[in-house]
VEXSEKOL-374509 format. One line per 8 residues: number of its first residue (from 1); their letters; for each residue x, y, z of C-alpha. Coordinates in steps of 0.2 Angstrom, whole numbers, plus 5000, padded with zeros to 4 digits. Each point is the difference from the previous one (the first is absolute). Layout:
N
NUM	a	X:Y:Z ~ ...
END
This chain:
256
1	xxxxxxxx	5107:4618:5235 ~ 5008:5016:5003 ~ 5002:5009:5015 ~ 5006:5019:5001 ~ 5004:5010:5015 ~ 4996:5018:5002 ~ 5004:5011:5011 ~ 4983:5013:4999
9	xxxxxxxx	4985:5003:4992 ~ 5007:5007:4985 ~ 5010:4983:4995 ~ 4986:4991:5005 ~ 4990:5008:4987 ~ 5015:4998:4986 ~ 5001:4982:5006 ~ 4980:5000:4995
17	xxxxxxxx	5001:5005:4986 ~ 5013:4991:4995 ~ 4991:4985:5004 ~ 5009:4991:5014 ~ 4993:4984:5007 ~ 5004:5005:5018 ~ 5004:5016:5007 ~ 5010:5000:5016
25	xxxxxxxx	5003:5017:5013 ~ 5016:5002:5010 ~ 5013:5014:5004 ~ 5016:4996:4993 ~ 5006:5013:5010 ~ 4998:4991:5014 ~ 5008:4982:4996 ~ 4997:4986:4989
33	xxxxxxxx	4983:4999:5009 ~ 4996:5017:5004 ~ 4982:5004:5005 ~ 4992:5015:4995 ~ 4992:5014:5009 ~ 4981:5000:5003 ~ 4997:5014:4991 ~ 5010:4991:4984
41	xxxxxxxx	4991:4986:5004 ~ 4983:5007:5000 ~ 5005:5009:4983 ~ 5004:4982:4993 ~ 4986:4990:5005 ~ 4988:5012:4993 ~ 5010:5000:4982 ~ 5000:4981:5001
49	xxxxxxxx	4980:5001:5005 ~ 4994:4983:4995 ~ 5015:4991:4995 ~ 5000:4982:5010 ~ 5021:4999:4995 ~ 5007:5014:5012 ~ 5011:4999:5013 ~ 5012:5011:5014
57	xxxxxxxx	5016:4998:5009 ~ 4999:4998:5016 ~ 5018:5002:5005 ~ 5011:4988:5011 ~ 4989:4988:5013 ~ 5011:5006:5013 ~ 4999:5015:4999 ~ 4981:5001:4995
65	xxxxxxxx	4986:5009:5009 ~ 4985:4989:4999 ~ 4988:5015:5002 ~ 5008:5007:4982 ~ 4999:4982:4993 ~ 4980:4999:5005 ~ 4997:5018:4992 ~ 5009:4996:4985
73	xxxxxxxx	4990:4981:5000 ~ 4983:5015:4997 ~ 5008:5006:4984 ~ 5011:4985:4992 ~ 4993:4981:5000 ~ 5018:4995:5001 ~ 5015:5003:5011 ~ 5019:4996:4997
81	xxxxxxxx	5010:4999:5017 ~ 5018:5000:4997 ~ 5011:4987:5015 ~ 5017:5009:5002 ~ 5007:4997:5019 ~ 4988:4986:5003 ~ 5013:4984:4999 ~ 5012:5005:5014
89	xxxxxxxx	4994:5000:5018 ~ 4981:4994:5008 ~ 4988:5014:4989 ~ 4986:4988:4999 ~ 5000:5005:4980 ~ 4988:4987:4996 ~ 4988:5003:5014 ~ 4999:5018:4995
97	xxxxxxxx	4997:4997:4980 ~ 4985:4990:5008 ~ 4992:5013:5011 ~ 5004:5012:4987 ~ 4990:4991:4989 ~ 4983:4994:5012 ~ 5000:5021:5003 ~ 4996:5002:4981
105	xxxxxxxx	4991:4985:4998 ~ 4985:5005:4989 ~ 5008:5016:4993 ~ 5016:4994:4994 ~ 5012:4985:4999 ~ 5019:5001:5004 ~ 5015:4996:4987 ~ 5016:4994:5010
113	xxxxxxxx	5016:5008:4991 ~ 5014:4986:4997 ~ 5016:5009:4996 ~ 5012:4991:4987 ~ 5017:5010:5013 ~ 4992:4995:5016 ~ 5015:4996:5008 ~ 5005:5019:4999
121	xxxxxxxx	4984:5007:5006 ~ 4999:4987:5014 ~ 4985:4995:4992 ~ 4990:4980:5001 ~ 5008:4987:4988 ~ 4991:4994:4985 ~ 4992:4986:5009 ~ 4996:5007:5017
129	xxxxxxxx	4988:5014:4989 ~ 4993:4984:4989 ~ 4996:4991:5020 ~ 4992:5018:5003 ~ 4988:4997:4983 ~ 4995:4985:5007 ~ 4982:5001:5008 ~ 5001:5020:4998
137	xxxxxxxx	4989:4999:4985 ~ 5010:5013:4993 ~ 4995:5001:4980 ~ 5017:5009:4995 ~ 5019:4999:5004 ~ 5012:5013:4997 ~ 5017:4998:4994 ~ 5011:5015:5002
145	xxxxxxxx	5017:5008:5004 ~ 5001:5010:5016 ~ 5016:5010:4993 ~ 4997:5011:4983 ~ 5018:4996:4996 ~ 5001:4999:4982 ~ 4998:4980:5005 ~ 4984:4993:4991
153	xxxxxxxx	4994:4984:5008 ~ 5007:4991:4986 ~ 5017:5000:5011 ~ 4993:4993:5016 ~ 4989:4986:4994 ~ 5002:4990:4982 ~ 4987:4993:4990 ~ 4999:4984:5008
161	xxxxxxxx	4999:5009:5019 ~ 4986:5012:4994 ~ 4988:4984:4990 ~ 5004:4990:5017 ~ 4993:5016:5010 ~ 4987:5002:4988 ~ 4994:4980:5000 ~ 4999:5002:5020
169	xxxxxxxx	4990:5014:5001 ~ 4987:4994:4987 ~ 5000:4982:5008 ~ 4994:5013:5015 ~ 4987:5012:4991 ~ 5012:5013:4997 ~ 5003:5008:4984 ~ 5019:5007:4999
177	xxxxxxxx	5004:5018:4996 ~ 5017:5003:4995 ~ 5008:5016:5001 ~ 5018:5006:5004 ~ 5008:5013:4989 ~ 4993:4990:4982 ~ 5006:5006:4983 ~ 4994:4994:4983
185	xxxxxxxx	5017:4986:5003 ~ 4992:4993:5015 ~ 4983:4999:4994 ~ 5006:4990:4985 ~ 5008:4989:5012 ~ 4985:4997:5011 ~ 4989:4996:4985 ~ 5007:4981:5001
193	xxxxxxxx	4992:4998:5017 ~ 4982:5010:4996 ~ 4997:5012:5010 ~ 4984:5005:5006 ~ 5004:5016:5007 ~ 5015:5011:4994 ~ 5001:5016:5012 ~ 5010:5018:4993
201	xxxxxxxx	5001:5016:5005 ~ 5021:5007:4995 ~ 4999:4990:4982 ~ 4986:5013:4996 ~ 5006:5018:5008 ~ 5009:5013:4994 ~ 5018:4996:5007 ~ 4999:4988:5016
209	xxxxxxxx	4984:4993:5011 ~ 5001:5019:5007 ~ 4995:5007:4986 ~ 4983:5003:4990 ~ 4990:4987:4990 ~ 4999:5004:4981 ~ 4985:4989:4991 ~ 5013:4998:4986
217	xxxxxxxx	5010:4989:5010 ~ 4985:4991:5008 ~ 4995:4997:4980 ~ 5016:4995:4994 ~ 5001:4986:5016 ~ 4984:4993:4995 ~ 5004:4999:4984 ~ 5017:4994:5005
225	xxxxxxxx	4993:4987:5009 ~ 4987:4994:4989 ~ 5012:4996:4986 ~ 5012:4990:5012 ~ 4983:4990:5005 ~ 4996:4998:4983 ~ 5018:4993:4995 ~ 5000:4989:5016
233	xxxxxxxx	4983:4993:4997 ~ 5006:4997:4981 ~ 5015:4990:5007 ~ 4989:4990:5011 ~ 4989:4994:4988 ~ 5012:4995:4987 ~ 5010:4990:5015 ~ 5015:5009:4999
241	xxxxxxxx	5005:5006:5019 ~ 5012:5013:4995 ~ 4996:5014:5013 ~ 5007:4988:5014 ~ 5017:5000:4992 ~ 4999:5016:4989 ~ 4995:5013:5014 ~ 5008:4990:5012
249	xxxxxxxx	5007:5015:5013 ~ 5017:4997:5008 ~ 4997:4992:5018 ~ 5008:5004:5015 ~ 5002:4989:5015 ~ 4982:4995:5004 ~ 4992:5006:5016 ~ 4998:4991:5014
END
């Protein structure tokens, strides 16, 4: 499935007619989870009319105003909330994910963000936010990079960190998101461990994540993406596990 950002009702329409599976709102402007204005918002919702895959940014939990997060939960059945500054310190981070999410009970669920460098944006580790999945019937997990840095999230975790993550939050009834900076590289990588969900928003704009959508780009992705399927669902059924050692990224020192 594919997941595309947009960043006004214009995109959202491109994004529509290009077909997109899921079609997510956020200000880029504003940070990796930028919320948008009402009035953007109000634009968006009634271009995306109908469709049950549509989501908003809600910006960073510690920063967020719940009032805004319950008039957004009218227009958008699903609401990313990013984590930065919530590691360091007593912000009860987990308590307030939870009474975010009982004040849109019935309108909206929440999507905790886990964010590949979240030891520079003093963000919860990998398995603090897979404890918060637990018993929070989230149905989706986001995993992102806080800083647009020209890092993807290919350098924070490797393959085996992201199937790990992914494995938990199924076991847990969460479905796993990634996102992070991907080009047509990563997702070639990430094929090897299925994805579910791949989230873009830079690998189809003109220039960087600030700029506009162009539905040739958003085509020339999906198409991207389903002839790496295709090749990787060929490999599989012939018993040849070739993506594991042929896209294998260079890794880093894991994160702990």
């Amino acid at each position: 499935m594919l997941l595309v950002s947009v960043r006004s009702a214009e995109e959202a329409q491109i994004a529509l007619a290009a077909k997109v599976d899921w079609v997510d709102l956020k200000d880029p402007d504003a940070g990796p989870l930028g919320a948008p204005t009402m009035n953007v918002a109000r634009e968006v919702a009634h271009v995306l009319n109908g469709m049950d895959r549509r989501s908003v940014a809600l910006g960073e939990l510690r920063d967020l105003d719940f009032a805004n997060g319950r008039a957004l939960a009218e227009l958008f059945p699903t609401l990313k909330v990013g984590l930065s500054k919530c590691a360091s310190g007593t912000f009860p981070w987990q308590e307030r994910l939870r009474l975010l999410a009982q004040s849109v009970a019935g309108q909206a669920h929440v999507v905790p963000v886990l964010y590949a460098d979240y030891q520079a944006c003093d963000a919860p580790p990998p398995v603090a936010v897979l404890d918060y999945l637990r018993g929070s019937r989230s149905q989706f997990l986001l995993v992102d990079t806080f800083l647009k840095d020209g890092h993807t999230l290919l350098d924070h975790f490797n393959l085996d960190e992201l199937a790990a993550i992914q494995h938990d939050a199924a076991i847990l009834g969460a479905t796993t998101v990634f996102a992070g900076s991907l080009n047509l590289e990563n997702l070639a990588h990430l094929q090897s461990i299925r994805p579910k969900v791949i989230a873009v928003r830079g690998a189809v704009c003109a220039g960087d994540r600030r700029g506009a959508i162009k539905s040739e780009k958003i085509l020339q992705l999906r198409r991207s993406i389903s002839l790496i399927g295709s090749s990787a669902a060929s490999l599989r059924s012939e018993g040849v596990d070739q993506l594991a050692t042929e896209w294998q990224p260079q890794r880093g020192v894991p994160s702990q």
